[in-house]
Structure formats: structure tokens, C-alpha cells
ROVO-282205 format. One record per residue: residue number from 0; chain; x, y, z of N, C-alpha, C, O in turn. Coordinates in Angstrom, 2 decimals, m for minus. Layout:
REM ROVO-282205
> NUM,A,X,Y,Z,X,Y,Z,X,Y,Z,X,Y,Z;
...
END
This chain:
REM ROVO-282205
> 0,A,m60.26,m32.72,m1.02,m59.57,m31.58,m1.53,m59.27,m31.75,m3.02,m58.95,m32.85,m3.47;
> 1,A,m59.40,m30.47,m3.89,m59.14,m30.70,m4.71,m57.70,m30.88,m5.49,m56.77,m30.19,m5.07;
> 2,A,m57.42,m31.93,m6.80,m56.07,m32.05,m6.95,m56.15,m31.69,m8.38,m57.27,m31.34,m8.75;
> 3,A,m55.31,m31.69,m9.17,m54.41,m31.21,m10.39,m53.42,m31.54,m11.07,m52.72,m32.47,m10.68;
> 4,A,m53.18,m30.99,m12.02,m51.72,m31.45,m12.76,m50.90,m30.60,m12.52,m49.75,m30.71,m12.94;
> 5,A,m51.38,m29.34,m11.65,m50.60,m27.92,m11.78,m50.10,m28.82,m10.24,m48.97,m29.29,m10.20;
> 6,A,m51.02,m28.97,m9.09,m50.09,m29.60,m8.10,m49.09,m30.30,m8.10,m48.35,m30.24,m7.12;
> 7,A,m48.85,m30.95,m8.94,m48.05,m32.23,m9.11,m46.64,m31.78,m9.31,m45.64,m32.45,m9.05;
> 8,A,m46.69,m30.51,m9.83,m45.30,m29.79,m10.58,m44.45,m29.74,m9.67,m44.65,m29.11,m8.64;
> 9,A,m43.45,m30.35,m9.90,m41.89,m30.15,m8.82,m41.22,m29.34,m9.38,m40.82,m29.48,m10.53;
> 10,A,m40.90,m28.05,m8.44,m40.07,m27.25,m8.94,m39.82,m26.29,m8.18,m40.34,m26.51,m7.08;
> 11,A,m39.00,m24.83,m8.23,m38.42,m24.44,m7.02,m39.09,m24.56,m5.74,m40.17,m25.11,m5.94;
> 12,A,m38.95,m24.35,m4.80,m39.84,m24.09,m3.46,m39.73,m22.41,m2.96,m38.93,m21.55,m3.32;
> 13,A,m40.80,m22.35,m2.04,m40.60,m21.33,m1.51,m41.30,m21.76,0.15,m42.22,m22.57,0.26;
> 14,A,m40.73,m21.15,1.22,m41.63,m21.51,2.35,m41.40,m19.98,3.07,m40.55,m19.11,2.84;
> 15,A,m42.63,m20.04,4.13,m42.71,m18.87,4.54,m43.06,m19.71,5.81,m43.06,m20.93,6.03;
> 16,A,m43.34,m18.66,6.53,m43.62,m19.29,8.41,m45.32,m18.14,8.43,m45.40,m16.97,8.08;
> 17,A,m45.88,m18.60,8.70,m47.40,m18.22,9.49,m47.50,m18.33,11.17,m47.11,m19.25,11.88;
> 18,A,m48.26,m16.90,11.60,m48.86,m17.74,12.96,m50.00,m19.00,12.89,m50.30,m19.49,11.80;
> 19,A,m50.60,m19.44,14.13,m51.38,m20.22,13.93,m52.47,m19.81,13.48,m52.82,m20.27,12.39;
> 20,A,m53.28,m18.90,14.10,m54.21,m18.45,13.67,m54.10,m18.07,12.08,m54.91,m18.65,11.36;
> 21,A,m53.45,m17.40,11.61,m53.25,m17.22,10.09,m53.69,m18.78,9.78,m54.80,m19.04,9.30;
> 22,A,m53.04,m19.46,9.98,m52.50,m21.09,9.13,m53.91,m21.53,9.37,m54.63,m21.93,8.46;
> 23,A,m54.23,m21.47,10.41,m55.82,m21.83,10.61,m57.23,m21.46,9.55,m58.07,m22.19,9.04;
> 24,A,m57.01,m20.02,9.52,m57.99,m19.29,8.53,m57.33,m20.03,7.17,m58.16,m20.06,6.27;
> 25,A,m56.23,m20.54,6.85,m56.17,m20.38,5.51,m56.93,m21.44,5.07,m57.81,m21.51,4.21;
> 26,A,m56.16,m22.78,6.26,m56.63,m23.98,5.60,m58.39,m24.07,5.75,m59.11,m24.98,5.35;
> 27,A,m58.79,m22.82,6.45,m60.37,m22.91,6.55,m60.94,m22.63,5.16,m61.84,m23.33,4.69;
> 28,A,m60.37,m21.54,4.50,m60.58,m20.48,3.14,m60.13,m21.49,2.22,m61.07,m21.62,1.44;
> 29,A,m59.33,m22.17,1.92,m58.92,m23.22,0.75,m59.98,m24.34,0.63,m60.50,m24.62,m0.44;
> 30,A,m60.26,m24.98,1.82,m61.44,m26.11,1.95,m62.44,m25.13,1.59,m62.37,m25.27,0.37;
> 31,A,m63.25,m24.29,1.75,m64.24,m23.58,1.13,m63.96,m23.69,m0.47,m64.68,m24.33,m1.24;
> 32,A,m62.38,m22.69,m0.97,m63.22,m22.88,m2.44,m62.50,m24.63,m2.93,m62.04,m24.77,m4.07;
> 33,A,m62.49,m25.78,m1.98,m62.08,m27.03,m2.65,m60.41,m26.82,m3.49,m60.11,m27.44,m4.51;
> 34,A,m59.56,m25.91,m2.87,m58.25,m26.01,m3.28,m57.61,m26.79,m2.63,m58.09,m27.65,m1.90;
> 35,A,m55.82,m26.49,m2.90,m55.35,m26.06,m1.40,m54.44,m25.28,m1.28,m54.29,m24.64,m2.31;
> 36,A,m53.35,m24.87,m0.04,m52.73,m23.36,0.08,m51.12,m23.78,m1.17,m50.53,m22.83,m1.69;
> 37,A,m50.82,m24.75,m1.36,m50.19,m25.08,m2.45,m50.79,m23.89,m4.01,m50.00,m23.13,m4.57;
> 38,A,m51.80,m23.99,m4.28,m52.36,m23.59,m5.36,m53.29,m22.39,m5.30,m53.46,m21.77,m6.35;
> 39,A,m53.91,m21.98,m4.19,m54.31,m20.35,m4.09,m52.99,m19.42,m3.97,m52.92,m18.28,m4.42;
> 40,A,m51.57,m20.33,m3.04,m50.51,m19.21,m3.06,m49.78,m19.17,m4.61,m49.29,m18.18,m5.16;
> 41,A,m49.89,m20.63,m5.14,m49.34,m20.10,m6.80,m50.28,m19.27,m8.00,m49.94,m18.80,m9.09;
> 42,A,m51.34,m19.30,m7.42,m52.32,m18.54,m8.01,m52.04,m17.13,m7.82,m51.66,m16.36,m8.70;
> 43,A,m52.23,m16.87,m6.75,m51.89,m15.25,m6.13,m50.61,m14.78,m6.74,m50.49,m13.71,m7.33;
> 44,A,m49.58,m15.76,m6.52,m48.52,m15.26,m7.22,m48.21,m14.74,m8.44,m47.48,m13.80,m8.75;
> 45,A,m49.05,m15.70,m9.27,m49.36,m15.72,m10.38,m49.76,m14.29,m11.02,m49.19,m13.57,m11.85;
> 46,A,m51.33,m14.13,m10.11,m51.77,m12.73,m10.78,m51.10,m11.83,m10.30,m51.44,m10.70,m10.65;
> 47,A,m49.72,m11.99,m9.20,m49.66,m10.51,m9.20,m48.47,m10.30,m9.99,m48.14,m9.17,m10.36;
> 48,A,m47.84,m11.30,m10.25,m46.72,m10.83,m11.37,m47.38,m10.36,m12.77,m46.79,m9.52,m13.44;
> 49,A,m48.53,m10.86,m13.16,m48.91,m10.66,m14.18,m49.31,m9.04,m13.87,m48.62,m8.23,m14.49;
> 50,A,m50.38,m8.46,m12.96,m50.28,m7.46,m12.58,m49.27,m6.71,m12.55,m49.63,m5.53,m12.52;
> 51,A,m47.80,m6.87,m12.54,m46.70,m6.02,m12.57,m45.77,m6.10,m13.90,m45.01,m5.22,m14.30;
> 52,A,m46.03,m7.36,m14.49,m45.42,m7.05,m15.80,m46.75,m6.11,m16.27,m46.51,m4.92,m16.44;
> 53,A,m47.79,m6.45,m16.45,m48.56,m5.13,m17.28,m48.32,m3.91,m16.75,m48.19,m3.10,m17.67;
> 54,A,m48.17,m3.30,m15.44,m47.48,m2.26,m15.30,m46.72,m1.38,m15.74,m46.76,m0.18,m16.01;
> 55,A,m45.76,m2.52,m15.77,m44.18,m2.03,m16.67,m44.16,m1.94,m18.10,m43.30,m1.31,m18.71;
> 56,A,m45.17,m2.62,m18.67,m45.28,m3.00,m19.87,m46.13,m1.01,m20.16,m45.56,m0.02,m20.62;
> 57,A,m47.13,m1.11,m19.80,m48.01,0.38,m19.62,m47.09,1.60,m19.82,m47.09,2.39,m20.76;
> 58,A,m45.98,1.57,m18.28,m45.05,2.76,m18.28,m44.12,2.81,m19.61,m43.79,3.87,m20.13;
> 59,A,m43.66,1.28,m20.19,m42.73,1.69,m21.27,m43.54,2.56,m22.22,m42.97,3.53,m22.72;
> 60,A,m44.79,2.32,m22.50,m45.13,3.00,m23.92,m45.34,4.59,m23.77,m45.61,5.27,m24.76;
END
């Protein structure tokens, strides 16, 4: 699996609960692209805030 300097980062947490089957597909989908669910979920997070500050950023002007 792949690792990082972005993994390494200690800092707030967040946890959520999955069924199995979910938890199953994920860790299937992360080993595909060589991540892991640590870093596709801070990723995702990532773009979608960025996605919503440009939003807001759009409506102000």
C-alpha cells in the first residue's frame, strides 16, 4: 500500500461507521488505485470543500 507524508499527519479525527459490504468495496477500490481509505477520504474531502468555497466565492461576485 501506498504511504506518504500527507499520511503521517496527526491531526483532528473524524470516524464514521460503514456496513460491511461498503468497508469491503472500499478497501477493494483503494488497493486498486495503491492508496488507502485514510487518503482517498482526505482527498474527497478535500475537493469538495474546494468545490464549495469556489461556489461561494462565484455567488459573491
Amino acid at each position: 500500500m501506498a504511504t506518504s507524508a500527507k499520511t503521517t499527519y496527526r491531526g483532528p479525527m473524524i470516524h464514521i461507521r460503514l456496513d460491511g459490504e461498503t468497508h469491503r468495496q472500499l478497501r477493494i477500490l483503494v488497493a486498486k488505485k495503491d492508496t488507502t481509505i485514510q487518503q482517498l477520504v482526505n482527498d474527497l474531502i478535500l475537493r469538495e470543500v474546494g468545490r464549495s468555497n469556489k461556489q461561494i466565492r462565484s455567488k459573491q461576485e
